[in-house]
C-alpha positions in Angstrom: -18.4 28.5 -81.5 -21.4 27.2 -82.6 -22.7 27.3 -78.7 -22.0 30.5 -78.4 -23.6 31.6 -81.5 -26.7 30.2 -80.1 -26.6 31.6 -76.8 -25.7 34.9 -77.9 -28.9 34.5 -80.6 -31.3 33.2 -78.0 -30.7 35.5 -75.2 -30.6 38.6 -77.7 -33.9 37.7 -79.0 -35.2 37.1 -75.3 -34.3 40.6 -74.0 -35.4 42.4 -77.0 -38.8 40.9 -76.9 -38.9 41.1 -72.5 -37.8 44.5 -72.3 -39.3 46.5 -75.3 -42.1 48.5 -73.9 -41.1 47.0 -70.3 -41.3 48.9 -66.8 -37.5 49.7 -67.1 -37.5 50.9 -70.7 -40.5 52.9 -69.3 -38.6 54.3 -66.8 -35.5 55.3 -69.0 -38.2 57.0 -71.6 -39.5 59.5 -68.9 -36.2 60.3 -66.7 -34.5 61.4 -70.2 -37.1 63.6 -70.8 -36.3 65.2 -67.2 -32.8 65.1 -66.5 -29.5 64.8 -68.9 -29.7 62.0 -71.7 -26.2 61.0 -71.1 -26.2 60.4 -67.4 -29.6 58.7 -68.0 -28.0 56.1 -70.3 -25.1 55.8 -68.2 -26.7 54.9 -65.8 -29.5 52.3 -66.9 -26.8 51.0 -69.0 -23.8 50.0 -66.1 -27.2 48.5 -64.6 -28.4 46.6 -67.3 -24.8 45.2 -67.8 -24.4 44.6 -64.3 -27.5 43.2 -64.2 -27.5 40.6 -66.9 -23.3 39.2 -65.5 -25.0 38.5 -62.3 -27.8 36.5 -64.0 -25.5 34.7 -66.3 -23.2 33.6 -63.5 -26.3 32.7 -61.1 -27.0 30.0 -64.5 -23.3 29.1 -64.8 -23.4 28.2 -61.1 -26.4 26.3 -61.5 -25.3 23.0 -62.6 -22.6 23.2 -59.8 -25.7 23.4 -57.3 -28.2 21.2 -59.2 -27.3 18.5 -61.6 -27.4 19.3 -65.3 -29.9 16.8 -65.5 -32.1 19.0 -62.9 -30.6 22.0 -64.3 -32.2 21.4 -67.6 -35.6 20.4 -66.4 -35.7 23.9 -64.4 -35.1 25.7 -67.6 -37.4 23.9 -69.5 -39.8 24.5 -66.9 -39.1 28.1 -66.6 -39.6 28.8 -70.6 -43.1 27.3 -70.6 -44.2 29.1 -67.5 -42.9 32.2 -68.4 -44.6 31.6 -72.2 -47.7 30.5 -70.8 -48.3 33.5 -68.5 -47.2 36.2 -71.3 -49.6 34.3 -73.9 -52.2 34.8 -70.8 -51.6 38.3 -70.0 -51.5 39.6 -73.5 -55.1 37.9 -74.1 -56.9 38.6 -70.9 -55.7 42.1 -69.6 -56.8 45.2 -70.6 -56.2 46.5 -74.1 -54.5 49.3 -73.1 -50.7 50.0 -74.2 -50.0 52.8 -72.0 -50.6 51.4 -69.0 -47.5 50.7 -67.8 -46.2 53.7 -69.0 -48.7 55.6 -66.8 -48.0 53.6 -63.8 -44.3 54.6 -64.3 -45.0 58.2 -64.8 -46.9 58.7 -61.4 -44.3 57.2 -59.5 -41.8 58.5 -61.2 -43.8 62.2 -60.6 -44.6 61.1 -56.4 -40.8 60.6 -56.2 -39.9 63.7 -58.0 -42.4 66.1 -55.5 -40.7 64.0 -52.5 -37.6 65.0 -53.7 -38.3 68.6 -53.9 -39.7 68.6 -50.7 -36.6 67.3 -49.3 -34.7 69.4 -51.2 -36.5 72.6 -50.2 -36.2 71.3 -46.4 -32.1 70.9 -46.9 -31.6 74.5 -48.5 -33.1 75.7 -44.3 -29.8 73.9 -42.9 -26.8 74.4 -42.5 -24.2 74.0 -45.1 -22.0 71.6 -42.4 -25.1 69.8 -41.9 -25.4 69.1 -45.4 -22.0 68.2 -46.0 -22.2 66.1 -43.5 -25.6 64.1 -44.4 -24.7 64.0 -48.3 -25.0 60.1 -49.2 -21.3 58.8 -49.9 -22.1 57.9 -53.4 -22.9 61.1 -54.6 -19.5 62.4 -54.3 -18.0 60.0 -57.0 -21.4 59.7 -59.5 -24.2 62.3 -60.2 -27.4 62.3 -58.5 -28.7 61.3 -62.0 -27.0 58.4 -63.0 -27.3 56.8 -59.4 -31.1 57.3 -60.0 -31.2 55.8 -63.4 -28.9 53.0 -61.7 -31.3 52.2 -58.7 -34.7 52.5 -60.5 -32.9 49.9 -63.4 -31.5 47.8 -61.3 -34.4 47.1 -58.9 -36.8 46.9 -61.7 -34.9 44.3 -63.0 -34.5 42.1 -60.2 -36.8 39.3 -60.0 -38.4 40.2 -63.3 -39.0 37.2 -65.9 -35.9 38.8 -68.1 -33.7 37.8 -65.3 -34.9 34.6 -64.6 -34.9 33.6 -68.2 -31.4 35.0 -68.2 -30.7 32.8 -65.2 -32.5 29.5 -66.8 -30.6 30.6 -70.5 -27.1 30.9 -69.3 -27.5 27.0 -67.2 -28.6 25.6 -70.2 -26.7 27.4 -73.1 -23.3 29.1 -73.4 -22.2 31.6 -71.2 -20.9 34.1 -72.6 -23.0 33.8 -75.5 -25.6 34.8 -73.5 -23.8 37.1 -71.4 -22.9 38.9 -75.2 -26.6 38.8 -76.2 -28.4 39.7 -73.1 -26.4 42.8 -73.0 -26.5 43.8 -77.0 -30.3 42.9 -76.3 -30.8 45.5 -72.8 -28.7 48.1 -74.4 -30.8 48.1 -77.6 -33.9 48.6 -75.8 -32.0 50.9 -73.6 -30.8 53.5 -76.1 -34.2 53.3 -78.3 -35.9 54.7 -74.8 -33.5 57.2 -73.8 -33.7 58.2 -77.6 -37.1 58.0 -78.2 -38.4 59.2 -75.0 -42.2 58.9 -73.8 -43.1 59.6 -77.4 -42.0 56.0 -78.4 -42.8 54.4 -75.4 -46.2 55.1 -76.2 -46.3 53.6 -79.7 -45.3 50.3 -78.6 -48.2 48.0 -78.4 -47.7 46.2 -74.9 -50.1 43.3 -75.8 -48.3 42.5 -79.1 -45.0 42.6 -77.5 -46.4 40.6 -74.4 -48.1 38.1 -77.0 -44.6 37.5 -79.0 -42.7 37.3 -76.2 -44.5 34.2 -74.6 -44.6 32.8 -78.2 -40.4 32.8 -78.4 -40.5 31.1 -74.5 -42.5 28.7 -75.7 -40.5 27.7 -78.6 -37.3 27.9 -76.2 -39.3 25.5 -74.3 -40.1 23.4 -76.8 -36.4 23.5 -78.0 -35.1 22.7 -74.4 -37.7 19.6 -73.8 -36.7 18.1 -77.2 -32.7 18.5 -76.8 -30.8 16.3 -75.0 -30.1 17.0 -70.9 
């Protein structure tokens, strides 16, 4: 119980600080303000969910692949890198706490004039056609959620939150981590989709980026001093 108290703690606290202010909770801000709230959080939320299982069983199967000994070491490895280059970002780049924000808004805005286009071109053919080219997806889930889902979802992969996850789940409990990284994403998920662009604008990026390498560090620290 114990174990899973701290994995749940560790990896909540980890996804809060990784994701606040983040590309994806960028991302959820500005497609609620376009589209329908509730198909938006549907949607980054079955991601985020999904997202953070896969991670947590890439860790479980870890040790089965590496030693625990090796295992460990990895981890610890992983929360000083990841602490190191956040405490470097936050001091060295730019002080500006929109950027990210702004990056997301003109893709997000290039995608949305592609889609139009398309769009436009598709109302010239021929209802068959169209039937007949409609994506198979779209006839069990809204055009909206699978956007939401994609744009999460690939955000996501490869991002520090998931590796962390990944290094978290071979080192810790599980499902406490499994319980805590989602609690954590849908937090962070449901305070953008809420708030909207207006919030994700008030969140200082530095600050957030500076805090979050603090916490990996002490995870690191934590990790090298406990036992293999």
């Amino acid at each position: 119980m114990t174990s899973l108290i701290i994995g749940f703690t560790k990896s909540l606290a980890m996804n809060m600080l990784s994701e606040v202010g983040d590309r994806t909770f960028c991302v959820a801000a500005i497609l609620a303000m376009r589209y329908p709230r509730k198909s938006v959080l549907l949607g980054c939320l079955v991601s985020v969910t999904a997202m953070t299982v896969i991670s947590a069983l890439l860790g479980w199967a870890a040790p089965n692949l590496l030693s625990k000994e090796w295992s460990h070491h990895v981890t610890t490895f992983l929360f000083f890198l990841f602490g190191l280059r956040s405490l470097w970002e936050g001091f060295t780049e730019d002080d500006d706490d929109n950027e990210e924000l702004e990056e997301v808004e003109k893709e997000l805005e290039k995608d949305l004039k592609a889609s139009s286009e398309k769009s436009k071109a598709a109302s010239q053919a021929d209802d068959n056609l169209k039937k007949k080219q409609k994506p198979f997806l779209t006839y069990f889930f809204s055009p909206v959620f699978l956007k939401a889902f994609s744009l999460t979802f690939f955000g996501e992969w490869g991002d520090k939150s998931q590796l962390a996850t990944i290094g978290l789940a071979a080192d810790e409990d599980t499902l406490g981590v499994v319980l805590g990284g989602i609690v954590g994403q849908v937090l962070c998920t449901v305070a953008a989709v809420i708030g909207g662009k207006s919030l994700a604008s008030k969140i200082s990026e530095r600050l957030v980026t500076v805090l979050g390498g603090i916490l990996f560090l002490v995870f690191g620290v934590q990790s090298l001093l406990s036992p293999s």
